[in-house]
C-alpha positions as CSV (number, residue, x, y, z in Angstrom):
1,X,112.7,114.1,115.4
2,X,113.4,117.7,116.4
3,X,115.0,117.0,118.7
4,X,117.5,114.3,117.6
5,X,118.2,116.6,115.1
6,X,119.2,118.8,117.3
7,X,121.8,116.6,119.1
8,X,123.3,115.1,115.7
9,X,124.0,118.7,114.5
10,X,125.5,119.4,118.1
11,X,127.6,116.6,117.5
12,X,128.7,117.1,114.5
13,X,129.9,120.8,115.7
14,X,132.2,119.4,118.5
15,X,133.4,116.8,116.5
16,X,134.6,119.6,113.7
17,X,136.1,121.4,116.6
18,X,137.9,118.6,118.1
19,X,139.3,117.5,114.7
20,X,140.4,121.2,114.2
21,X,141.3,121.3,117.7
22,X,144.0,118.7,116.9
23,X,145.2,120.1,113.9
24,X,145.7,123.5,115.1
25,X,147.5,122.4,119.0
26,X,148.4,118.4,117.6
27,X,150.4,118.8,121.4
28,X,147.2,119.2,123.4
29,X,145.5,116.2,122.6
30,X,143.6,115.4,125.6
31,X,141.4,118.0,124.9
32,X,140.9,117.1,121.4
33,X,139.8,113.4,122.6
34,X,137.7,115.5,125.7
35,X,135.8,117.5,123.2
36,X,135.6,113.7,121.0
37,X,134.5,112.4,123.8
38,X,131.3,114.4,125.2
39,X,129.7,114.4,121.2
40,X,129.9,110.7,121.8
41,X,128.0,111.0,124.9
42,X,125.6,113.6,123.6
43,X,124.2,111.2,120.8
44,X,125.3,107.6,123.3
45,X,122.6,108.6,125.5
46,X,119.4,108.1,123.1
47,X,121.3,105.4,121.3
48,X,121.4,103.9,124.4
49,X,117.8,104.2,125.1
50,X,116.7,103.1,121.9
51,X,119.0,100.0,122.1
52,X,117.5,99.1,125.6
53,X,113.9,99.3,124.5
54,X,114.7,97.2,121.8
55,X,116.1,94.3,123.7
56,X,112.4,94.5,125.9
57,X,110.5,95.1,122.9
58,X,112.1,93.0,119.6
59,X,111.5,93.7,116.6
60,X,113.4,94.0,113.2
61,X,113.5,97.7,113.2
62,X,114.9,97.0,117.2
63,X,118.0,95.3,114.9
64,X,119.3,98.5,113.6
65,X,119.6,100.0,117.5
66,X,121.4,97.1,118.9
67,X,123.6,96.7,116.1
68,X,124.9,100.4,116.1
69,X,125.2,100.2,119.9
70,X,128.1,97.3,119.1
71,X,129.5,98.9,116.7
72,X,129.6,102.0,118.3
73,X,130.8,100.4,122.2
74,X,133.4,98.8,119.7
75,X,134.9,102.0,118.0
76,X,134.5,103.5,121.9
77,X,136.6,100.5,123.2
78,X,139.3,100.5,120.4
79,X,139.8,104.7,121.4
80,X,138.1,105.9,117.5
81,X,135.9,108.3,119.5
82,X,135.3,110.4,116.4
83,X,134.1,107.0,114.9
84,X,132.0,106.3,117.9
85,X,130.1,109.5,117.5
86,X,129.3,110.1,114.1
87,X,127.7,106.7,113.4
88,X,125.1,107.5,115.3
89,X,124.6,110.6,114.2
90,X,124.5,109.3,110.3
91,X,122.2,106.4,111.3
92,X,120.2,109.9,113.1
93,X,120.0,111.1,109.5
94,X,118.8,107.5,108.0
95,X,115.9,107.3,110.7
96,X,115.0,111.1,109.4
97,X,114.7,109.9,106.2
98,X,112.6,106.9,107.3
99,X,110.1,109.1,108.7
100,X,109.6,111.4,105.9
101,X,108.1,107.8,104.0
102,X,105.6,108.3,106.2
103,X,104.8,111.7,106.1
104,X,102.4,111.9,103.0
105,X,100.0,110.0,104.7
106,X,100.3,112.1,107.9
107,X,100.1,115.2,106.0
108,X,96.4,114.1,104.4
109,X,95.4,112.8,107.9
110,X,96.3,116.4,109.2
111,X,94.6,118.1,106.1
112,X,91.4,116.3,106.2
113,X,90.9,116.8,110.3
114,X,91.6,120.0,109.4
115,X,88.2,120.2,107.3
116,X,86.9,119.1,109.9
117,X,87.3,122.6,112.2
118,X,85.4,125.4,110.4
119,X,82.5,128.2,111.2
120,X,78.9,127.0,110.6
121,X,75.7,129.7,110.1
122,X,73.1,127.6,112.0
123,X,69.8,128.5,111.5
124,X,67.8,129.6,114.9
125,X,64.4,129.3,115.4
126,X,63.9,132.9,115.6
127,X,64.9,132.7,111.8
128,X,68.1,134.6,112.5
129,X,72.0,133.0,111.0
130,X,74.0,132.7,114.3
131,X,78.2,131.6,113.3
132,X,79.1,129.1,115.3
133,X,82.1,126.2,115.5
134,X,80.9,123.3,113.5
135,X,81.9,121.0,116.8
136,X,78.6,121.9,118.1
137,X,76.4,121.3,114.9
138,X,74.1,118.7,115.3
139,X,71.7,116.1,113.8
140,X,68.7,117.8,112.8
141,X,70.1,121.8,112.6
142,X,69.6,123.5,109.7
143,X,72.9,125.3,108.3
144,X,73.8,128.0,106.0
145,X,76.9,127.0,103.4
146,X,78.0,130.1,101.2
147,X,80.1,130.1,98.6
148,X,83.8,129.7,99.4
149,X,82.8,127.7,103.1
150,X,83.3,124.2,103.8
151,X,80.7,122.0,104.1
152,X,80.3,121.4,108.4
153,X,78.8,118.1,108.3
154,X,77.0,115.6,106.0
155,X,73.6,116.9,105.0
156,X,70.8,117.3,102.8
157,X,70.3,120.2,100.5
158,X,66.7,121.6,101.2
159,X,67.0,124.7,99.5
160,X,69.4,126.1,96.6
161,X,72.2,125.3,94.5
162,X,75.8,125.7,93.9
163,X,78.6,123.4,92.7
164,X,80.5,121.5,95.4
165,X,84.3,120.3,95.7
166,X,84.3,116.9,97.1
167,X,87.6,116.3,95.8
168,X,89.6,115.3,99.3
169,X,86.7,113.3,100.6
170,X,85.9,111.4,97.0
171,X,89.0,112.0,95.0
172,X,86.0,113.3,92.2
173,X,88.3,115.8,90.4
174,X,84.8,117.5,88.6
175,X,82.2,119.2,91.2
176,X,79.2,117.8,92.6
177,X,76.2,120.0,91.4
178,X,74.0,120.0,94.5
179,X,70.1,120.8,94.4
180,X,67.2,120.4,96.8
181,X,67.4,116.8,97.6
182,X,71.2,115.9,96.9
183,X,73.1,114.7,100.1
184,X,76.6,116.5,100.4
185,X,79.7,115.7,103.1
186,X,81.4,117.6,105.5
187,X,84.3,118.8,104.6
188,X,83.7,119.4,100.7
189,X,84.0,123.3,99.2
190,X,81.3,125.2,98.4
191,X,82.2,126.5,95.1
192,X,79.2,128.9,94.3
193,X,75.5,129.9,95.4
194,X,74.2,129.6,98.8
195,X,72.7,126.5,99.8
196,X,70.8,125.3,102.8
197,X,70.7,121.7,104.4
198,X,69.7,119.8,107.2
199,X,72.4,118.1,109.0
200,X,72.1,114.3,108.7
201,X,75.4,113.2,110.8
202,X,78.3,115.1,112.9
203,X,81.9,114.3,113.6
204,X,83.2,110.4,113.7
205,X,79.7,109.6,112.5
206,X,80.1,111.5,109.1
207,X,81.9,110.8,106.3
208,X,84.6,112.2,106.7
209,X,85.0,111.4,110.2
210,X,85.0,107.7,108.7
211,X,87.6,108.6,106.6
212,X,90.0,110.1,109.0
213,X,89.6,106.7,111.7
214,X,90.2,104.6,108.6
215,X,93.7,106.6,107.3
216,X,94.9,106.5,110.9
217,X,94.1,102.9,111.3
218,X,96.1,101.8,107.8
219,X,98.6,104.1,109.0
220,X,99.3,102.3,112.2
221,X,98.9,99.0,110.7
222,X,101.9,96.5,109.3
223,X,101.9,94.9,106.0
224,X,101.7,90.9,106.4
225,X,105.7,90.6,104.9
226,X,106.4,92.7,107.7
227,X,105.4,90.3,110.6
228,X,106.8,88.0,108.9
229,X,110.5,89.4,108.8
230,X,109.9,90.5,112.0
231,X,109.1,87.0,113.6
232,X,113.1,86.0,112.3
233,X,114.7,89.4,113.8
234,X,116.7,87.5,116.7
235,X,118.0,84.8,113.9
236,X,119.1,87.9,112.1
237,X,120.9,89.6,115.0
238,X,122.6,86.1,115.7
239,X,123.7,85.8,112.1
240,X,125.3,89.2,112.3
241,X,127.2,88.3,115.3
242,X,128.8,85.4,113.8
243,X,129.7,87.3,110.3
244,X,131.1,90.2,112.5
245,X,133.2,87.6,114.8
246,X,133.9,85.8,111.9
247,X,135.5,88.8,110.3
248,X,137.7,89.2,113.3
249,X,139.1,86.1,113.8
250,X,139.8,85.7,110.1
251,X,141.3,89.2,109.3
252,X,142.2,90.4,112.6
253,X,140.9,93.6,111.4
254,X,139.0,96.3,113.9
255,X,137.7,98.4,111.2
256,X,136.0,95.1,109.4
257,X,134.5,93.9,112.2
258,X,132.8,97.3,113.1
259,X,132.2,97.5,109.4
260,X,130.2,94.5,109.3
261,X,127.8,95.2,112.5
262,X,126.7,99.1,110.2
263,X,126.7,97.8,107.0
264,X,124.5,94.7,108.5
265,X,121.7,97.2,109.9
266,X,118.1,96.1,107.6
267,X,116.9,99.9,107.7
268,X,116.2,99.2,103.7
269,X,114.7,96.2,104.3
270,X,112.4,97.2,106.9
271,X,111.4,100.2,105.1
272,X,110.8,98.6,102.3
273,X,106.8,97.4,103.2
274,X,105.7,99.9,105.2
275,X,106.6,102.6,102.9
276,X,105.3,100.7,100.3
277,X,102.1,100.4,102.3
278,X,102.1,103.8,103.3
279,X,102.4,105.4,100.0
280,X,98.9,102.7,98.6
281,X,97.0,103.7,101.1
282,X,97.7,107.3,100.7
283,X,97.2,107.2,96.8
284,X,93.9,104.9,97.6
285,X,92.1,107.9,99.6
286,X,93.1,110.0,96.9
287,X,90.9,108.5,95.0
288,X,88.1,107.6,97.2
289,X,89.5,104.6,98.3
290,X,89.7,103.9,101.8
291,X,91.6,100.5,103.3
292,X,91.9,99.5,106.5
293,X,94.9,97.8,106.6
294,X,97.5,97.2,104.7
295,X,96.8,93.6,104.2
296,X,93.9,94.2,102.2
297,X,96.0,96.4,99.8
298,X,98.2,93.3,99.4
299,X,94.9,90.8,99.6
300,X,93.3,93.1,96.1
301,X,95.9,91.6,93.9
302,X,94.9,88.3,94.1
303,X,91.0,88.6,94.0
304,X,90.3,86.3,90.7
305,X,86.4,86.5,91.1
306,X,83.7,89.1,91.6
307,X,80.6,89.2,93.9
308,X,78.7,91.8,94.0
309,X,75.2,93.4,95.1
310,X,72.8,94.5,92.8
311,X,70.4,97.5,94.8
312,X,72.6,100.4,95.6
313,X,75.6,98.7,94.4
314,X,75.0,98.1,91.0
315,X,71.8,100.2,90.8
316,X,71.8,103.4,92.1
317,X,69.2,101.9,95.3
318,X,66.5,104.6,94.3
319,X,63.4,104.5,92.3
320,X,63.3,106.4,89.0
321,X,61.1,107.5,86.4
322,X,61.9,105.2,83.9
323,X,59.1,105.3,81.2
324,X,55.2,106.4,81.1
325,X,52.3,104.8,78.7
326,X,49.8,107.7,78.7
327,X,46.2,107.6,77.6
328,X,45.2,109.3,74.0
329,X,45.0,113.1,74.7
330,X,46.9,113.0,78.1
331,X,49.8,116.0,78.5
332,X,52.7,114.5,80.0
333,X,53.3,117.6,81.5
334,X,50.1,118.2,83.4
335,X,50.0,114.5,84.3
336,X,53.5,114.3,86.1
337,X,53.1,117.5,88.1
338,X,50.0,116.3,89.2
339,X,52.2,112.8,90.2
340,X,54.3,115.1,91.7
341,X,51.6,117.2,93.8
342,X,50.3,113.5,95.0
343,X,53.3,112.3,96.2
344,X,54.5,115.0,98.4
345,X,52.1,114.0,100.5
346,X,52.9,110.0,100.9
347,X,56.1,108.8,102.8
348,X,56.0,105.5,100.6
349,X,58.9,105.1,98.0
350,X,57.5,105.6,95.1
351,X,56.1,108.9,96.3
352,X,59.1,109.9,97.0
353,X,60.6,109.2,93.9
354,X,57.5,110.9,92.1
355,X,57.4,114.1,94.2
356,X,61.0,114.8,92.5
357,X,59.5,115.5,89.8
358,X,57.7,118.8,91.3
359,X,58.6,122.0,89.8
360,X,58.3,125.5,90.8
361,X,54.6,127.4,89.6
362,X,53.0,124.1,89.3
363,X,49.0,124.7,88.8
364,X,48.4,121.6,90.9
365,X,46.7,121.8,94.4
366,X,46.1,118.7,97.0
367,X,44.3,118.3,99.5
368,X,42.6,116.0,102.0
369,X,45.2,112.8,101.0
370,X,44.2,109.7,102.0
371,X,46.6,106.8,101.9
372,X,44.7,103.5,101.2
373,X,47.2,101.2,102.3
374,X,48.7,98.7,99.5
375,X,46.5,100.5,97.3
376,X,47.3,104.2,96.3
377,X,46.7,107.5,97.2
378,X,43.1,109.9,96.7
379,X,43.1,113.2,97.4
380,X,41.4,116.1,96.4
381,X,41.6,119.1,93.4
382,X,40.1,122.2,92.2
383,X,39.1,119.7,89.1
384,X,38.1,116.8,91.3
385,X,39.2,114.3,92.8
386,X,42.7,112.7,91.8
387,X,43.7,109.1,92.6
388,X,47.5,107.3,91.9
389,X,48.5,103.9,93.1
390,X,47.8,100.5,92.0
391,X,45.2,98.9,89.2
392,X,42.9,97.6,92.4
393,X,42.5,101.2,93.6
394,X,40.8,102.7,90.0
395,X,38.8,99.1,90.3
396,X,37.6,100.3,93.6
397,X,36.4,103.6,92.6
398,X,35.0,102.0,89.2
399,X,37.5,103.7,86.7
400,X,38.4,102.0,83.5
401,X,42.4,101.8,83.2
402,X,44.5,101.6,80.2
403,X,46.2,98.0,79.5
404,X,48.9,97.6,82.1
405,X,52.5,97.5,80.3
406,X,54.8,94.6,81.0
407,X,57.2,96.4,83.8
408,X,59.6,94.5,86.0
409,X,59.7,97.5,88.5
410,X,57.0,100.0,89.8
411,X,53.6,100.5,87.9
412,X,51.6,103.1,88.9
413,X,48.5,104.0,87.6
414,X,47.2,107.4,88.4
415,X,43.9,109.6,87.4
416,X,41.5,112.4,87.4
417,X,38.1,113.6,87.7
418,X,37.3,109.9,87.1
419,X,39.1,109.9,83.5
420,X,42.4,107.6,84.2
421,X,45.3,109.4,82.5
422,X,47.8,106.6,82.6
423,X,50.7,104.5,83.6
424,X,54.1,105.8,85.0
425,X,56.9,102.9,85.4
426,X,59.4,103.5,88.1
427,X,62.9,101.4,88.4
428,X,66.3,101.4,89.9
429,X,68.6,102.7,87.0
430,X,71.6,100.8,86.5
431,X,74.4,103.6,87.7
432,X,75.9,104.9,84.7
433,X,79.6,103.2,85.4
434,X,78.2,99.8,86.0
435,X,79.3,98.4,82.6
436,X,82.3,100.7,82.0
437,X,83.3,98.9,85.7
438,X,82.5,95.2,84.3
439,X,84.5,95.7,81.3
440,X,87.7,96.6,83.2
441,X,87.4,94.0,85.9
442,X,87.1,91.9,83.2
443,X,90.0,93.0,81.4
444,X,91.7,92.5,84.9
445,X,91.3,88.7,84.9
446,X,87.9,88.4,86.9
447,X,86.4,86.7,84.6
448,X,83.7,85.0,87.4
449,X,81.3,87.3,88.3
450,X,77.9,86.9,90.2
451,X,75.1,88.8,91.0
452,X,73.7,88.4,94.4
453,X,70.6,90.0,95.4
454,X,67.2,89.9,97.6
455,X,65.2,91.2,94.9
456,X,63.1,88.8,92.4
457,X,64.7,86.7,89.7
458,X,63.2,88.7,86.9
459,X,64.4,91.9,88.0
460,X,68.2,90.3,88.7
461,X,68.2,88.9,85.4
462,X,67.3,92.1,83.4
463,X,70.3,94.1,85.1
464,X,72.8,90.6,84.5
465,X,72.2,90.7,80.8
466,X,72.9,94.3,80.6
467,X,76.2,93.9,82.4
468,X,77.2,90.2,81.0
469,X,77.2,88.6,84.2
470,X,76.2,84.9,84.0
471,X,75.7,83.9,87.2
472,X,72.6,85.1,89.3
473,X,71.4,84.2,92.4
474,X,68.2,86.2,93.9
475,X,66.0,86.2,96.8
476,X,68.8,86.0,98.6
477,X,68.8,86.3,102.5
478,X,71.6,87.3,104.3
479,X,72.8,83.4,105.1
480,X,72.1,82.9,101.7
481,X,74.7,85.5,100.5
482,X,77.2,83.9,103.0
483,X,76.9,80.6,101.7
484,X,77.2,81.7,98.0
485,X,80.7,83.4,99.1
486,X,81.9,80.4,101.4
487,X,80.8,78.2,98.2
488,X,83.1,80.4,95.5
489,X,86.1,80.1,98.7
490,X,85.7,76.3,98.7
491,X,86.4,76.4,95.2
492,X,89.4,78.2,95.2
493,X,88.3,81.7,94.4
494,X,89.4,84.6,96.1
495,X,86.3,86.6,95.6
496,X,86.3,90.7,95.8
497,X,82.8,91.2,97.5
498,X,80.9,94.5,97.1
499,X,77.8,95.6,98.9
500,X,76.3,98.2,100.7
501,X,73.1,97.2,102.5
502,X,73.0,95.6,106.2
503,X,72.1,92.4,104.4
504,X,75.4,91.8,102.8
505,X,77.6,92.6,106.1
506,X,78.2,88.4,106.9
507,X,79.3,88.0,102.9
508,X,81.7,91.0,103.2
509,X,83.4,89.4,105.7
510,X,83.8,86.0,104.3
511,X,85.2,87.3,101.0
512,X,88.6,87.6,100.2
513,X,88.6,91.5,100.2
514,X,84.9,93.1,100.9
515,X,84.1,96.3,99.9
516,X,81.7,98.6,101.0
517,X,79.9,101.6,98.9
518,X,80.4,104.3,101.5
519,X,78.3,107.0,99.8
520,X,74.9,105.5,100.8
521,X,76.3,102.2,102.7
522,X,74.8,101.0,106.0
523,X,77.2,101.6,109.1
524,X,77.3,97.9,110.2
525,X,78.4,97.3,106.3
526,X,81.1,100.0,106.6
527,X,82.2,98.4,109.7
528,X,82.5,94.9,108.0
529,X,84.0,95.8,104.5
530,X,87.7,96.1,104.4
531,X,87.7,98.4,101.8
532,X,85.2,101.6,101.6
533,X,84.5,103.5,98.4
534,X,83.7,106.8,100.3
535,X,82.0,108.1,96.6
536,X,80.6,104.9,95.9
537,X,81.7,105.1,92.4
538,X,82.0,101.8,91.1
539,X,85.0,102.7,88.5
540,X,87.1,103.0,91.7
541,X,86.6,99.2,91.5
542,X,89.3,98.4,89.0
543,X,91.2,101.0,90.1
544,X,91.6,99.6,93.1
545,X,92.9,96.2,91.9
546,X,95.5,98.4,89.9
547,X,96.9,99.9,92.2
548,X,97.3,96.8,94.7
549,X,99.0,94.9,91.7
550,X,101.7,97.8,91.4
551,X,102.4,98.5,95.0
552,X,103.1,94.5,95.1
553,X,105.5,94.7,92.2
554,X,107.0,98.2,93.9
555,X,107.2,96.2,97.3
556,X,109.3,93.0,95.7
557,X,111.8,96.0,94.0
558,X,112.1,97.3,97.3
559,X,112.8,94.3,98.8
560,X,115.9,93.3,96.5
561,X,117.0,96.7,96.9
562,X,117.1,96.3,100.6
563,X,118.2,93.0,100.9
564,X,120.5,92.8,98.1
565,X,122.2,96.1,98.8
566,X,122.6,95.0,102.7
567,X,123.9,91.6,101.8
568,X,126.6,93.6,99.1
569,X,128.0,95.9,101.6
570,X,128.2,93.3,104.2
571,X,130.3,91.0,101.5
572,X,132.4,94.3,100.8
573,X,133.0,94.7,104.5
574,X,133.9,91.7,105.7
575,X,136.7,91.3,103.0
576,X,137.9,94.6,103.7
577,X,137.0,96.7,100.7
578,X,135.7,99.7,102.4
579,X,139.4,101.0,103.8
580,X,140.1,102.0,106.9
581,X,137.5,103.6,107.3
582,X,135.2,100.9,106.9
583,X,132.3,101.6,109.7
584,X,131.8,105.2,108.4
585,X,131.6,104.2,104.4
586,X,128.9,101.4,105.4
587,X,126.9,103.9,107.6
588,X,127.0,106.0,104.1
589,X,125.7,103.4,101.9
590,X,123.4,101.9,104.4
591,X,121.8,105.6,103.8
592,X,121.6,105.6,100.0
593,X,120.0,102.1,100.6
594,X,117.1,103.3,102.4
595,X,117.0,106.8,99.6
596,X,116.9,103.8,96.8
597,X,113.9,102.8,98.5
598,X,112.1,106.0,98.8
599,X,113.0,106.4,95.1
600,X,111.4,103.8,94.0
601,X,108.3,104.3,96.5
602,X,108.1,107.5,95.3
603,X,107.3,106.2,91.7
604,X,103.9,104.8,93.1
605,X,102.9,108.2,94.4
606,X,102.8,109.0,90.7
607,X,100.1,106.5,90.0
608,X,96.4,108.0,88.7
609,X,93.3,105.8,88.1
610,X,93.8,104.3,84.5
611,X,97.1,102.7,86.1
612,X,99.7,105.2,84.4
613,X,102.1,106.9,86.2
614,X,104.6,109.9,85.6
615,X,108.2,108.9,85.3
616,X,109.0,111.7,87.2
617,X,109.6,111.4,91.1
């Protein structure tokens, strides 16, 4: 772009000095036409080029090309060389203004890779901090993040806290507060505190690195209406021709004919869906959402029907403390440290979601674990012996229990010094935006929504009351999910499908548009949604449909403007209306065409999640 740039301001110099030329020696006019004459060729030769390539390589944007090489070997044949070099150089000036549509999106792919590159303090094994580039961090090192550096790849905290920026990689405008345990990306801000974590994935493996391949493959992608105009490009060309001859036979007139071929070029029309495109996608992974093509942007309007996971979708896919039914004299307290001591030392999941719990200076000490499998845990304590698992294990070891509550989830008993101490209930907590989400897809039009999961019925049921869904399917394989989405397709529904586990890759697919929970989602799931959330928060959901909705009803206003402004200047053209001057006044409003367009697209880059936008561009 530089460098046509170059040659349309070089141009536009020798044509002021030939038309100064002839009005200072009107007698030496040879040179005038000589100086006329080599800013033609200095712009002919790339026109040239670009008109050549598109006669091997047709497209609709290939149009514009061929039709300013007629009109400019026209205005060369009938001697207007002044003619014949500046409507190049204008078109030079439209194509400039074609690219910046698609700068945003380059910008943000630029500014994320650039997140990408930073310092890392990687931890050595003589306990030392050595700085080093965070291309040669890898699974399993242990980092250093200070406040003020970027995060160098996705990792779990093990050690401090600090609030974290993960604006550019979720489009989450408040800060992460991250703590042993939490998982953080690369590329988010460490605000404050020091923190250490263990790196979990590096590069195209991370999240951001799944970010970044999915901008530049939206970016590279054409919106359906595209292909479309561009399978009926050589119709187009033809139909030009004949207006253009038309005009000359009719009116006899050079500067009509010429006038016709410019003012014929689709440059707003052709804009008018990738920019749109361009601009959705860049507003999406502002705000966490990332689509792989533009088609799937267009595909979001018209989902009518939800289908959606329920364990890390729905639920936030990891056990919680939900409740406790304690014996008669039992401290809560006491009795959850304890839980917390015993299951440090167990790899199963609900000791894992139990050793949480631990605080710092707790009195409890455990040792000699054993794991009785299916059962529980017993281990050992300055008091005695401590055991924590199910009601068979404190049959085993002859301990009276407690009355076991009614619990759809988890129910573990736990006790000490042969006195049982009570039950703790463990879940999957709904995620706190699950029914804010519901409630705006529903104000959306999705009013058929089903729950899909691989868990029991009981379980599904208890979270499809809470949110209002009717329809529940459990125990649901993989196939089983497929055929459930297949099913609401033979229908005619045009399901949005959301999921993040392996077993909901084959229903992703075979929605209308699947979307993935990117957050905690399996790769293979990633891979087979269309859509990621990369913060897996649910209220990007409806957000998502919003924004689809208005870049479809931007993209039909573009679309007049381009067709109905080209078809208006041709009309003014071929009767004449634009003077004598004709080729030059359609190369100009060819130009404000294309800036109507990037008005108007420039609206949609307004647009924030609650589907408002600022009227100002």
């Amino acid at each position: 772009m530089a460098v046509q740039l170059t040659l349309a301001m070089t141009t536009i110099g020798l044509i002021l000095l030939s038309l100064l030329w002839r009005y200072l020696a009107p007698q030496q006019a040879a040179i005038s036409d000589l100086l006329a004459g080599v800013a033609w060729l200095i712009v002919a030769v790339p026109v040239f080029r670009a008109g050549l390539h598109s006669l091997r390589h047709p497209d609709l944007h290939g149009v514009t090309d061929l039709l300013i090489v007629l009109a400019m070997l026209g205005a060369w044949a009938l001697g207007d060389l002044i003619t014949a070099a500046l409507l190049p150089v204008l078109m030079i000036f439209g194509h400039m203004l074609e690219e910046r549509s698609v700068m945003g999106t380059r910008q943000a792919i630029a500014g994320l890779t650039k997140l990408t590159r930073s310092k890392a303090r990687r931890l050595c094994d003589d306990g030392t901090l050595k700085t080093v580039d965070s291309s040669v961090i890898k699974k399993g090192d242990i980092v250093e993040i200070r406040a003020g550096d970027n995060v160098p790849a996705d990792g779990k905290v093990i050690s401090g806290y600090a609030s974290i920026d993960v604006a550019s990689i979720t489009g989450e405008s408040v800060p992460q507060e991250a703590s042993p345990g939490s998982l953080i990306f690369g590329g988010a801000i460490n605000l404050n505190g020091v923190l250490r974590m263990v790196v979990t994935q590096t590069g195209e493996h991370s999240t951001l690195g799944k970010v970044i391949a999915l901008m530049k493959d939206a970016e590279q992608a054409k919106p359906p209406i595209t292909r479309l105009l561009e399978r009926y490009a050589s119709h187009y060309l033809i139909l030009v021709l004949l207006i253009s001859a038309s005009t000359w036979f009719i009116t006899y007139d050079s500067q009509a004919m010429l006038a016709v071929l410019v003012a014929a070029c689709p440059c707003a029309l052709v804009l008018s869906a990738p920019a749109t495109a361009m601009a959705g996608i860049a507003v999406a992974a502002r705000h966490g959402i990332l689509i792989r093509n533009a088609a799937f942007l267009e595909e979001l309007a018209d989902v009518d029907a939800l289908i959606i996971d329920k364990t890390g979708t729905l639920t936030q896919g990891r056990l919680r403390l939900v409740d406790t039914h304690l014996t008669e004299g039992s401290d809560y307290h006491s009795v959850l440290q304890l839980a917390a001591a015993l299951g440090a030392t167990s790899s199963h999941p609900v000791s894992h979601a139990l050793a949480e719990y631990a605080q710092p200076g707790s009195t409890w000490v455990v040792k000699n674990t054993q794991e009785k499998q299916g059962f529980g845990l017993v281990a050992e304590t300055c008091g005695g012996p401590a055991l924590m698992g199910r009601a068979d294990l404190f049959a085993e070891y002859s301990i009276a229990t407690s009355e076991q509550p009614d619990h759809n989830g988890p129910l573990v008993g736990i006790a000490h010094n042969g006195t049982f101490l009570g039950w703790l209930l463990l879940a999957d907590t709904l995620r706190p935006e699950a029914l804010e989400t519901l409630k705006g897809l529903r104000d959306l039009g999705i009013e058929k929504r089903l729950l899909l999961t691989g868990d029991h019925l009981k379980a599904a049921n208890t979270v499809a009351q809470t949110l209002g869904i009717l329809d529940v399917v459990a125990h649901a394989l993989p196939a089983t999910k497929l055929q459930e989405v297949q099913k609401a397709v033979s229908e005619g529904w045009r399901p949005l499908v959301v999921g993040d586990g392996i077993n909901d890759a084959l229903a992703l697919k075979a929605g209308a548009v699947g979307i993935a929970m990117g957050a905690n989602g399996a790769d293979i799931t990633l891979v087979s949604a269309d859509v990621v959330l990369t913060g897996s928060d649910l209220r990007r959901l409806p957000c998502a449909i919003r924004l689809s909705r208005k870049c479809r009803s931007t993209l039909m206003v573009n679309v007049f403007i381009g067709l109905g402004w080209t078809i208006l200047i041709v009309v003014a053209a071929a009767l004449g209306w634009l003077g004598g001057a004709g080729a030059l006044v359609a190369a100009l409003l060819h130009n404000l065409s294309t800036l109507m367009v990037l008005g108007n697209t420039g609206r949609l880059l307004q647009f924030d999640e609650t589907g408002n936008k600022s009227d100002v561009v």
